[in-house]
N, C-alpha and C positions, 0 to 999 in steps of 0.2 A: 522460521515462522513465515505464513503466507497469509496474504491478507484480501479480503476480498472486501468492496465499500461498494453499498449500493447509495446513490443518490435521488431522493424524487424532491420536485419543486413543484409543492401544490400552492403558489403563491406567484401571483406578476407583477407587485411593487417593485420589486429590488431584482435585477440581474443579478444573478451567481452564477459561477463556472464550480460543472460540478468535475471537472477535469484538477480543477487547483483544490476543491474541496478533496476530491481523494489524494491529493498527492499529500494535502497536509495531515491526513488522519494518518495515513501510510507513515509519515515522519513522525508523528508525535509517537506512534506503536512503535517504530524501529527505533526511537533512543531510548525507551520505556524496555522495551526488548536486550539493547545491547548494556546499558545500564545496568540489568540483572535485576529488573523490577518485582522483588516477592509476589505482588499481585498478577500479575501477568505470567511470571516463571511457572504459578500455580496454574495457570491454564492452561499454558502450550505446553506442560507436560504430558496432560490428558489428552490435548490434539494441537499439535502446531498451524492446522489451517482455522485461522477464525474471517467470521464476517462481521460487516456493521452494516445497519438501515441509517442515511442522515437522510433527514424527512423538516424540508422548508415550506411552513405554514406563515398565514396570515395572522393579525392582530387579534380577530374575534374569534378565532378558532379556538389561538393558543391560551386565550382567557377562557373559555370551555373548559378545555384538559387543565389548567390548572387548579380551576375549582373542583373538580371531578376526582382529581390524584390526588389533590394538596390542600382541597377549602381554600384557597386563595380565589377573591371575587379581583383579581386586577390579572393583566398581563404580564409576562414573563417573558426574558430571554431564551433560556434551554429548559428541557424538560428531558431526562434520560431514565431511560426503561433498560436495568438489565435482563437479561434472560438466561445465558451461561447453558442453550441449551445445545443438541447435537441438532444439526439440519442432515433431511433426507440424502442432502450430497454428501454427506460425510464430514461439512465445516462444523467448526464452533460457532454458533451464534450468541457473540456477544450482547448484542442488543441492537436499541433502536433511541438515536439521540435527534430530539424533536428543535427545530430553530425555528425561532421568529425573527427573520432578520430587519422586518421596522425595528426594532425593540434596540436588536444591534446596531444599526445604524446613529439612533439614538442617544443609544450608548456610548457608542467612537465620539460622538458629537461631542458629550457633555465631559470626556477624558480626553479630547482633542488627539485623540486616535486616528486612523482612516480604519472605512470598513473593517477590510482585512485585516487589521491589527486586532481590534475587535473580536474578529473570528475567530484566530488563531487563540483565542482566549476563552473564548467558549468552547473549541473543541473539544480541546486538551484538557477544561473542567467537565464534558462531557466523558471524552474516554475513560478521565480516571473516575468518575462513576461507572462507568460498566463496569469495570474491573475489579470493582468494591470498594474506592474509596469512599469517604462521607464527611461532610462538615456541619450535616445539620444535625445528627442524631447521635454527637459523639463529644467525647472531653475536646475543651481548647487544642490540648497539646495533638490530638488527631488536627483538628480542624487546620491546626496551624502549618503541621505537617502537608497535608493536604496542596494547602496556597501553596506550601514553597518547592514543592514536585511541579506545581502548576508552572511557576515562574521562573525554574529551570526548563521544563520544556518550551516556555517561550523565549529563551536566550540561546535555547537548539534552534530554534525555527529563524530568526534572526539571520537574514544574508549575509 
């Protein structure tokens, strides 16, 4: 599997390194990958190279898009758009996983997290959206499933 992660930061509250943001989307696909993840085995078999869009917005944007996608009139942490489609270069494009990181910042706060803790917490519920997981639209026993794929890949990420 090869992975490509494009980063754009249309947001100048909060420094991000989009250098540690791809190495951690990279990590959370390659234990998703060597794990034997059904959802993702179903992709790289149709094409082992895939891409992602992470895309860092502001407060008032990312309440836009969530009323827009979701009727939700408040702000949000992530918002992920899969797409599963081929791009012109021949990758898979997974999608595109939308972050407000006032929101995560916030977040770490009120969990006594730092940032990046934080992060590494919304990625890894972002990827497994792209890849099809769900927790909103599905039984408990998915949803529950869900968190605890989540909370293994944050015990991978874990120095």
């Amino acid at each position: 599997m090869t992975l490509s992660v494009e980063v754009i930061n249309k947001q100048r509250k909060i420094k991000v390194s989009s250098k540690k943001v791809i190495s951690r989307i990279k990590k959370i696909l390659s234990f998703l990958y060597k794990t034997r993840d059904k959802n993702l085995l179903k992709i790289t078999v149709k094409n082992p190279i895939l891409s992602i869009s992470v895309i860092f917005i502001g407060d008032k944007k990312m309440k836009e898009l969530n009323f827009k996608y979701r009727g939700k009139k408040s702000t949000t942490d992530i918002l992920s758009f899969p797409y599963l489609e081929n791009e012109p270069s021949g990758n898979m494009f997974l999608g595109e996983i939308i972050i407000n990181p006032i929101k995560v910042l916030s977040q770490a706060k009120k969990y006594n997290e730092t940032f990046w803790q934080e992060l590494d917490r919304i990625l890894a519920h972002g990827v497994l959206h792209l890849i099809g997981y769900d927790h909103e639209n599905v039984s408990i026993g998915k949803a529950k499933k869900m968190r605890k794929l989540e909370e293994k890949i944050l015990s991978n990420l874990k120095p």
